[in-house]
N, C-alpha and C positions, 0 to 999 in steps of 0.2 A: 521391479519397476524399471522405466526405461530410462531413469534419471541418473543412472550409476548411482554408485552409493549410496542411496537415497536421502540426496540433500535435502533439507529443507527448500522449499517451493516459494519464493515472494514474485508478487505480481505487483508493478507499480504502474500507476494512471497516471501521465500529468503530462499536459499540452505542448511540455518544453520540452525541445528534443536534448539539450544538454542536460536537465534535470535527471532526463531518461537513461542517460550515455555515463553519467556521474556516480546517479544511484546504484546502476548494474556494476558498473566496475568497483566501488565501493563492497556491495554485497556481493560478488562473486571471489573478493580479492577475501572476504571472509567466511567464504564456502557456502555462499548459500546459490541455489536454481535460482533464475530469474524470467520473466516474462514482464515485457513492457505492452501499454499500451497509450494511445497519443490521447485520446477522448475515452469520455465515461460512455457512450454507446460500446466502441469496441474493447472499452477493458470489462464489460459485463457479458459479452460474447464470446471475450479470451476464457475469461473466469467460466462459463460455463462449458466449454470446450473441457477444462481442465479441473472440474467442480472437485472432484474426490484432493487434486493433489496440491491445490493450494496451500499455503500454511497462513500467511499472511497476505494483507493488501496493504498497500501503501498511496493512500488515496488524497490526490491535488483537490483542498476544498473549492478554490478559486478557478473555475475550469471557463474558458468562455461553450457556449454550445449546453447540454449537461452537465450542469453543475453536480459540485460535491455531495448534497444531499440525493438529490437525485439520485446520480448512480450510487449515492450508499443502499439507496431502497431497492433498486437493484439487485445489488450484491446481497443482501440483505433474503431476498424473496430466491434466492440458488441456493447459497451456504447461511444460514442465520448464526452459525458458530464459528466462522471467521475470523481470525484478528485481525483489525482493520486500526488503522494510524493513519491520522490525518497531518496532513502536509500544509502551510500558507506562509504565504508573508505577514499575514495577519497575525496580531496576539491572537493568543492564545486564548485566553480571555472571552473575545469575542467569538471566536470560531465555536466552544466550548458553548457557550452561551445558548446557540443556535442548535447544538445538537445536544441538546439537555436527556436525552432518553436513554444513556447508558446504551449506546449502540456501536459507540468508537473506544477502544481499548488505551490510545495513546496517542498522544500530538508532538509535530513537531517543526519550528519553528523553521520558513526558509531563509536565507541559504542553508545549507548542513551540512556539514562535515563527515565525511566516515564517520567517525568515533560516534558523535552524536546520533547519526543513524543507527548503528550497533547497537549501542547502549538501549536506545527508546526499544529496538525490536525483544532486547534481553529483559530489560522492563516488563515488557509485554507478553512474555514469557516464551518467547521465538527464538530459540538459540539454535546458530548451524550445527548439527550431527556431525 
């Protein structure tokens, strides 16, 4: 693979370029590949450019443009066995609510920390190689 070592692969969506800037240095500082994308159109373009080697998405439910559900259907219609974590400022609660269909593996509440990103992706059974 062209990834060296063959890290584990995470793609994250979210409109916030520090969100984007935080999260990568967060998971890369924990060994994992990263690919960002700003919008749910082009994080569904990246994803399918790199369909085999994603491992994870890490997906902004609150996106202005394509929303969260949206590109999950997306994502959803490329890799259907993805792990996919949703991201919001919103509870949990509510977010959950709305995608009732066993389609997102793990939530997590924003802002987030390293650690708490870590942890949700080891939750979700995403651990860097």
């Amino acid at each position: 693979s062209s990834r060296g070592n063959n890290r584990r692969l995470v793609l994250v969506i979210d409109d916030e370029s520090t969100v984007l800037d935080i999260s990568r240095a967060y998971l890369e500082k924990a060994g994992f590949a990263v690919l960002t994308a700003e919008d749910g159109l082009k994080g569904i373009e990246i994803l399918r450019e790199n369909a085999a080697e994603v491992d994870c998405v890490i997906l902004d439910y609150t996106m202005p443009g394509m929303g969260g559900r949206e590109t999950l259907s997306g994502i959803r219609e490329i890799r259907s066995d993805v792990t996919v974590i949703l991201s919001s400022g919103y509870d949990e609660s509510e977010v959950v609510r709305q995608m009732d269909d066993g389609s997102v593996s793990g939530f997590i509440q924003k802002p987030y920390g390293g650690a708490a990103l870590i942890e949700r992706l080891r939750a979700a059974g995403v651990e860097s190689r």
